[in-house]
C-alpha positions as a Markdown table, in Angstrom:
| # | Residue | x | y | z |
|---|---|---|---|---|
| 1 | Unk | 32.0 | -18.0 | 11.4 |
| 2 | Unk | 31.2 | -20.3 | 9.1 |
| 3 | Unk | 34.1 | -23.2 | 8.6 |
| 4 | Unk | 31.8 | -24.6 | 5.7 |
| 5 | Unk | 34.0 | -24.0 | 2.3 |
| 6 | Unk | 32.6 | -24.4 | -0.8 |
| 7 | Unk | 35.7 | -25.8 | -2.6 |
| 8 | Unk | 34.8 | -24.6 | -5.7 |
| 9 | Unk | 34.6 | -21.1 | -5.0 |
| 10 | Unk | 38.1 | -20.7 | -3.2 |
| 11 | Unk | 41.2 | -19.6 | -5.5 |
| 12 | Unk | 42.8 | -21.8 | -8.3 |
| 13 | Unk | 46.1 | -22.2 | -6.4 |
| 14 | Unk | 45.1 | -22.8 | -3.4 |
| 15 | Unk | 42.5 | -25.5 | -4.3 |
| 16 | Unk | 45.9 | -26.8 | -6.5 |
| 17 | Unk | 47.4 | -26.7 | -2.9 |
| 18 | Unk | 44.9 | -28.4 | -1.2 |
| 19 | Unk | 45.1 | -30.9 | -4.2 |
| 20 | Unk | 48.5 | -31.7 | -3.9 |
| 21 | Unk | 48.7 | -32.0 | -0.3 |
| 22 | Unk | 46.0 | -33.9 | -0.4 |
| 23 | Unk | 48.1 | -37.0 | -2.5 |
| 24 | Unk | 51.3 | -35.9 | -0.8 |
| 25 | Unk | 49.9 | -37.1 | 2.6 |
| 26 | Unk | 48.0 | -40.2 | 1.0 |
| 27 | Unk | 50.9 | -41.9 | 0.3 |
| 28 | Unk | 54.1 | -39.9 | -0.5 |
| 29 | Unk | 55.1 | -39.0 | 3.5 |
| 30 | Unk | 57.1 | -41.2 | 5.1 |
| 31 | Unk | 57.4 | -39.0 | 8.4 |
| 32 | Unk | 54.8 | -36.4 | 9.3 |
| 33 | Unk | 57.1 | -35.7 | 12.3 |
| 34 | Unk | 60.3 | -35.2 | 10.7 |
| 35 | Unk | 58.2 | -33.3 | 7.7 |
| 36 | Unk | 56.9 | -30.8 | 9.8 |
| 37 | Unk | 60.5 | -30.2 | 11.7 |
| 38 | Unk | 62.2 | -29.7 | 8.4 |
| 39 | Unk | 59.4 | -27.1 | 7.7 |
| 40 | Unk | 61.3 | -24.9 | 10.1 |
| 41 | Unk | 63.7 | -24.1 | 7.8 |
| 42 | Unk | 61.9 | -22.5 | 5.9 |
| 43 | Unk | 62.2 | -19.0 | 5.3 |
| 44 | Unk | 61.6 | -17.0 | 9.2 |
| 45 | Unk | 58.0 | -15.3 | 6.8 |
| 46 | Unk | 57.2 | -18.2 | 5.2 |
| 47 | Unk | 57.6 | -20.3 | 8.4 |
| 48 | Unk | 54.9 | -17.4 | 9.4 |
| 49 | Unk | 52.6 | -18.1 | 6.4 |
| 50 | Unk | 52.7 | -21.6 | 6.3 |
| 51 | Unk | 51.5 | -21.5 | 10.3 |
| 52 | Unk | 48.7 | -19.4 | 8.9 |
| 53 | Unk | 47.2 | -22.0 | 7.0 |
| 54 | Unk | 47.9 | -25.2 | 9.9 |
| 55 | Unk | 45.9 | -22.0 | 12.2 |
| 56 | Unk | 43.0 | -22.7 | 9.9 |
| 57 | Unk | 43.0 | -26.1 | 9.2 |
| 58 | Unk | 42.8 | -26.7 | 13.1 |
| 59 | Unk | 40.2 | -24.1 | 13.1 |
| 60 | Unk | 38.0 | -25.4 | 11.0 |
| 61 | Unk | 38.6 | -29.3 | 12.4 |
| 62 | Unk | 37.7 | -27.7 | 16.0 |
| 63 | Unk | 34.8 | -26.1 | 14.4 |
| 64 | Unk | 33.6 | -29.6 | 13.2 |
| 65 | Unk | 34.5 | -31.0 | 16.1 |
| 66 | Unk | 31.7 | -29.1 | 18.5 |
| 67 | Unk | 29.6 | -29.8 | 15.3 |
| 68 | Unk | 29.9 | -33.2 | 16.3 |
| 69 | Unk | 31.0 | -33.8 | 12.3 |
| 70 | Unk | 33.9 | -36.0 | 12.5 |
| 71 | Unk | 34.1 | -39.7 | 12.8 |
| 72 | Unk | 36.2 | -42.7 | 13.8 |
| 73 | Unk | 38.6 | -41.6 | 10.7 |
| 74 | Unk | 39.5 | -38.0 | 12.1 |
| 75 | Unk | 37.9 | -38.4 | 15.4 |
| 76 | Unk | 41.8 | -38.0 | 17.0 |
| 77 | Unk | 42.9 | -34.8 | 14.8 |
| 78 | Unk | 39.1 | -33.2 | 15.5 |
| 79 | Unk | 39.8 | -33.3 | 19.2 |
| 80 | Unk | 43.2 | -32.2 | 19.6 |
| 81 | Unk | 42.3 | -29.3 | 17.0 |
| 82 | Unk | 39.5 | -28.9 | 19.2 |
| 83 | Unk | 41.8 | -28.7 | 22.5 |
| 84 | Unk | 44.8 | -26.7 | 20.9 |
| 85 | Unk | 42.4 | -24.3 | 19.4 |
| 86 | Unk | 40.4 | -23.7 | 22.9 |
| 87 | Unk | 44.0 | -23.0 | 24.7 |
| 88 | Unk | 44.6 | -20.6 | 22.0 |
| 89 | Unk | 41.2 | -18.8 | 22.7 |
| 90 | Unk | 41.6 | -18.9 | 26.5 |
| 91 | Unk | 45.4 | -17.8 | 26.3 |
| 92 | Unk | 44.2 | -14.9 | 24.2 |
| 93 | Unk | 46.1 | -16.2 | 21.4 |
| 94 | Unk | 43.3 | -16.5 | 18.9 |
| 95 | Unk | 39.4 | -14.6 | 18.7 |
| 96 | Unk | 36.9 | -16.0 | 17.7 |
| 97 | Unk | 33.4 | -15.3 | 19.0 |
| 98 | Unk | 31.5 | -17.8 | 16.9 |
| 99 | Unk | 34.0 | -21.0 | 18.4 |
| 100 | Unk | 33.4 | -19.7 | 22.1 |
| 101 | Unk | 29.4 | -19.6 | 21.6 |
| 102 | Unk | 29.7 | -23.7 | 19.9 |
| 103 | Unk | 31.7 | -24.8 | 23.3 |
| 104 | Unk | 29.4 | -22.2 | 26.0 |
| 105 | Unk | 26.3 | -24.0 | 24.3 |
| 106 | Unk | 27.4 | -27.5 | 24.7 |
C-alpha cells in the first residue's frame, strides 16, 4: 500500500475536513484528552466512522514511520502509531501485507 496521498486528488469534503482539523488542533483545542473522550458520545455509527479515519491516520504515520519519514516534530505520534498499528496486525485486528513486509525487511 501506498500511504503517499496526493492531497489534491482526494474528495472536496474531506480535504475541507482535513483543513479544518488541521486549524482546529493548531490552536483551537484546549484538551486533546478530554476532546477525544467527549467523542464517545457520539452517535454508537459515527463513533464507528470517526475510528475509521484515526485507523488510517495511524496507518499511514506507522507507514512513515518504517519509512524512516518523521522527525523530531512527529517523531512521538510516528512511533506509537507505529506500535499500536503492529499490535493490531499481530492481534489479527488489522491486514495489511504491505506494513508487515516494511517491519520483516528492517
Amino acid at each position: 500500500m501506498n500511504t503517499d496521498i496526493d492531497f489534491m486528488n482526494i474528495a472536496n469534503g474531506d480535504k475541507a475536513f482535513v483543513e479544518e482539523f488541521e486549524n482546529f488542533v493548531n490552536g483551537r483545542v484546549s484538551n486533546t484528552e478530554k476532546t477525544g473522550m467527549a467523542m464517545t458520545t457520539m452517535h454508537r455509527y459515527l463513533q464507528q466512522q470517526a475510528f475509521k479515519v484515526c485507523l488510517g491516520f495511524i496507518k499511514a504515520l506507522a507507514h512513515n514511520y518504517k519509512k524512516g519519514r518523521y522527525d523530531q516534530r512527529n517523531e512521538w505520534a510516528s512511533k506509537m502509531a507505529d506500535v499500536a498499528y503492529t499490535s493490531l496486525i499481530e492481534a489479527d485486528l488489522a491486514y495489511d501485507p504491505d506494513y508487515t513486509n516494511l517491519q520483516n525487511n528492517k
